[in-house]
C-alpha positions as CSV (number, residue, x, y, z in Angstrom):
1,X,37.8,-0.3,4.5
2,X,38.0,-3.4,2.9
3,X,40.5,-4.8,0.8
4,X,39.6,-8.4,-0.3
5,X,36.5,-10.6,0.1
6,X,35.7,-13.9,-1.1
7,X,32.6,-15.9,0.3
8,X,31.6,-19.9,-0.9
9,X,28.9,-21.8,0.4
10,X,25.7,-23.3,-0.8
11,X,21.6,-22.4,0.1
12,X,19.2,-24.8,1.8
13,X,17.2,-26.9,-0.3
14,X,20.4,-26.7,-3.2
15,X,21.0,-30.2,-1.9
16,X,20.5,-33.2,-0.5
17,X,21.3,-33.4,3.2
18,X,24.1,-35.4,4.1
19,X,25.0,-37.5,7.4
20,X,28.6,-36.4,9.1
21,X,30.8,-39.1,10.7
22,X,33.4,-39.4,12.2
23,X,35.6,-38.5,9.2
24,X,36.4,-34.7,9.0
25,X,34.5,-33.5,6.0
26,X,35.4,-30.1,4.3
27,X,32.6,-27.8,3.7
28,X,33.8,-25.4,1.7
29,X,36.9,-22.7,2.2
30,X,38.2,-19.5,0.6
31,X,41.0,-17.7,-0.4
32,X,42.2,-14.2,0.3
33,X,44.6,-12.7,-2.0
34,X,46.7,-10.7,-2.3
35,X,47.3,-9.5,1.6
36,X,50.0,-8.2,3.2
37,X,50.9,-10.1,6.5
38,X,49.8,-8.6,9.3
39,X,46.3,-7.6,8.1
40,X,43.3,-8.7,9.8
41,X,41.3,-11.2,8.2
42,X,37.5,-11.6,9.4
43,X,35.9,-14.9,8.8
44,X,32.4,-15.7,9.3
45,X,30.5,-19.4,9.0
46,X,27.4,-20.4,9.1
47,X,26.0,-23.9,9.3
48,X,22.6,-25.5,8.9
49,X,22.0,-28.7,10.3
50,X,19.7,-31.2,12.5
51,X,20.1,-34.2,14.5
52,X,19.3,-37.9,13.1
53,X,16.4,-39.1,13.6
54,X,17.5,-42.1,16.0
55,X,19.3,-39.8,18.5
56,X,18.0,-38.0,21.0
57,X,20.4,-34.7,20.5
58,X,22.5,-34.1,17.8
59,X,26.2,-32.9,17.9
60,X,28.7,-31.1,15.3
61,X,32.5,-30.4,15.7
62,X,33.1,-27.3,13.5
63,X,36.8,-26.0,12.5
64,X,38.3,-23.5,10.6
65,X,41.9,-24.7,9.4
66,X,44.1,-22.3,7.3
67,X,46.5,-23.0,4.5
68,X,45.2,-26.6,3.7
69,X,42.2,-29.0,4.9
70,X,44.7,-30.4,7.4
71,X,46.4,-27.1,8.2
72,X,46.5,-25.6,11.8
73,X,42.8,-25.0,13.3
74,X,42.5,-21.2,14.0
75,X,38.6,-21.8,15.2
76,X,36.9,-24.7,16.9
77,X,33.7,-25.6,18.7
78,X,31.6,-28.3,19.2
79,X,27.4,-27.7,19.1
80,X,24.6,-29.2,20.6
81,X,20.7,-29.1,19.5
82,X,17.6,-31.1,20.3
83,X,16.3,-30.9,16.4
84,X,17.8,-28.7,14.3
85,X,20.2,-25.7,14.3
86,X,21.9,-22.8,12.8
87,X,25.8,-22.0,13.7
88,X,27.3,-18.7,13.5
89,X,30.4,-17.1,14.1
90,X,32.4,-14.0,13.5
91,X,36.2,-14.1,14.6
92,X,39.2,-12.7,13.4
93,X,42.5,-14.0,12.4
94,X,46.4,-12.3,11.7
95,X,47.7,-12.7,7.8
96,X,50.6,-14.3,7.8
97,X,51.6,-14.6,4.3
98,X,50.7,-13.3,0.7
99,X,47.5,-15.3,-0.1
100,X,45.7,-16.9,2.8
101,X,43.3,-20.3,2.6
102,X,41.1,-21.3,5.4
103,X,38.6,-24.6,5.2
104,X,35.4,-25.1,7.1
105,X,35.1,-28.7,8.6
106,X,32.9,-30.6,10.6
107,X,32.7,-33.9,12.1
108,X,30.5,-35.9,14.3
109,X,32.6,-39.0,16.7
110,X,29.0,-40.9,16.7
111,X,27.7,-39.8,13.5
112,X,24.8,-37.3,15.4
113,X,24.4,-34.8,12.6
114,X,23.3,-33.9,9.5
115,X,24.0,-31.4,7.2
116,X,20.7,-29.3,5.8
117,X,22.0,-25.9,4.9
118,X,22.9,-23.7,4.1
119,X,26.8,-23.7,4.4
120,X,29.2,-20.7,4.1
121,X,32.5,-19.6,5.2
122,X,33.2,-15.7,4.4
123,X,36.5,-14.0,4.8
124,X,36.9,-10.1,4.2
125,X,40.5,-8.4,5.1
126,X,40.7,-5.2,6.6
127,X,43.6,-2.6,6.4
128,X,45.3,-2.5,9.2
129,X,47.7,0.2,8.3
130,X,48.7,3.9,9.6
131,X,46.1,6.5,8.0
132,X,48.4,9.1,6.0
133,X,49.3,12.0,8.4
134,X,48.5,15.3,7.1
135,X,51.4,17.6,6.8
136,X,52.0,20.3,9.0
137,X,52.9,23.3,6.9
């Protein structure tokens, strides 16, 4: 069942694309409230994006932090693509506190990638709890 779920991002086309550096840029992130800690949180991403047109391949850091946009990364990868791509990713994290924040990020060291859309970041949390034991009479 689940409890909470809050999802921010933006379409393609609802913007212009925009070059990454090597500045971490903040996507978008969400917040979860209230949650009890303990409770699995499910977070999914999703990122549109191509190469520049003066490299050959492009290449995009992605992170998840939680609690601020410099907070602790609880998900990180770094993609590759000849022309243009779509990330995705499903992963689950632990609630440690009453309300939980978590910020999509991406960065490029030599600037090879560009952000097309769309953009998300989804979190739902699940109950985690005992089911209610029926009583024996």
């Amino acid at each position: 069942m689940i409890q909470r779920y809050h999802k921010v991002g933006a379409p393609a086309g609802s913007f212009p694309a925009f070059d990454i550096g090597e500045a971490e840029v903040v996507l978008t992130s969400v917040s979860l409230f209230p949650v009890d800690s303990g409770e699995r949180i499910l977070l999914r991403l999703e990122i549109g994006w191509e190469k520049p047109v003066e490299w050959d391949t492009g290449e995009l850091e992605v992170a998840v932090r939680h609690g601020s946009k410099d907070g602790p990364v609880v998900y990180w990868t770094t993609e590759n693509c000849f022309q243009e791509a779509k990330t995705t990713e499903t992963f689950a994290v632990e609630a440690s506190g009453s309300a939980e924040h978590f910020y999509l990020t991406v960065q490029s060291a030599e600037g090879r990638a560009r952000i097309k859309g769309p953009f998300l970041l989804e979190g739902r949390v699940r109950r985690t709890g005992k089911k209610d034991a029926k009583k024996q009479p």
